[in-house]
C-alpha positions in Angstrom: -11.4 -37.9 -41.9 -14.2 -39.5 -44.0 -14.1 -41.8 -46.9 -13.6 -39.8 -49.5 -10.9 -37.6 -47.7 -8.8 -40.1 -46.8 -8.6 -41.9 -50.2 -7.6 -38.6 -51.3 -4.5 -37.9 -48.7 -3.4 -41.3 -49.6 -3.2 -40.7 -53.3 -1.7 -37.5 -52.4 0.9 -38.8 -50.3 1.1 -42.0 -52.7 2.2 -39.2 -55.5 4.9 -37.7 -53.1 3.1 -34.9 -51.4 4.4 -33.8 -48.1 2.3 -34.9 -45.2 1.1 -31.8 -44.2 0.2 -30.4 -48.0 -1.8 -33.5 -48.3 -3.7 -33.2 -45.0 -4.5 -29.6 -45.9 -5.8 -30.5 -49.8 -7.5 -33.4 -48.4 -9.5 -31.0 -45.7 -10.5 -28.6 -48.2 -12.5 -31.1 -50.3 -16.3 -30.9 -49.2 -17.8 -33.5 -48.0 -21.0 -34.6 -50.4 -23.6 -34.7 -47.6 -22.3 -30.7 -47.0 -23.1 -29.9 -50.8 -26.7 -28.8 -51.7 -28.7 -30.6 -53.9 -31.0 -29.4 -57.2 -34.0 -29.8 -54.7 -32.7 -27.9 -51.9 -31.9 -25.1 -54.5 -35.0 -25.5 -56.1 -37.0 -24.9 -52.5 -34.8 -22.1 -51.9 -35.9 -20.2 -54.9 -39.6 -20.8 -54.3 -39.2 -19.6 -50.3 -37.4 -16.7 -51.9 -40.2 -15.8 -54.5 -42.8 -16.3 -51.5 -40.8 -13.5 -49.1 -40.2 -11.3 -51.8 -44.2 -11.4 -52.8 -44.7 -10.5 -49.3 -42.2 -7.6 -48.9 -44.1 -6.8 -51.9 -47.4 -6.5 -50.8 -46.0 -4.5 -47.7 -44.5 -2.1 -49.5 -47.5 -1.4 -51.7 -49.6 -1.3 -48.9 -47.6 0.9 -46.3 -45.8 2.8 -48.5 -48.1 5.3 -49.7 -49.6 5.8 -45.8 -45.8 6.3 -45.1 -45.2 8.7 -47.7 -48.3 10.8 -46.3 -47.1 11.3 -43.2 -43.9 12.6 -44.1 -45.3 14.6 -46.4 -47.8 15.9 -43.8 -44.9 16.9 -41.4 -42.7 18.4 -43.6 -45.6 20.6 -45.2 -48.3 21.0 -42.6 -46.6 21.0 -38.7 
């Protein structure tokens, strides 16, 4: 357990919680280097933008070349 879980499952136990209940409260708490930060949520949106640009630009490029074909074997075999 770290720190913070442990100072948690003693208060727990410490306000008459069974062993086991406070063992399982205390576990559920995440741990705050397991938490994302404003940053890391920040860089996530700007990789996101960057790959949606690109499935973007794929799209707008292949698309219409796909849409040919298909329409030239459906229509002309």
């Amino acid at each position: 357990m770290s720190i913070i879980v442990s100072e948690v499952y003693d208060a727990l136990l410490e306000a008459g919680a069974s062993e086991s209940k406070a063992k399982a409260a205390a576990a559920a708490i995440p741990v705050g280097e397991h938490l994302a930060t404003k940053e890391d949520i920040a860089e996530l949106k700007a990789e996101l933008k960057a790959e949606i640009a690109a499935l973007k630009v794929a799209i707008f490029m292949f698309g219409p070349l796909i849409l040919g074909l298909l329409i030239k074997l459906v229509f002309f075999p």
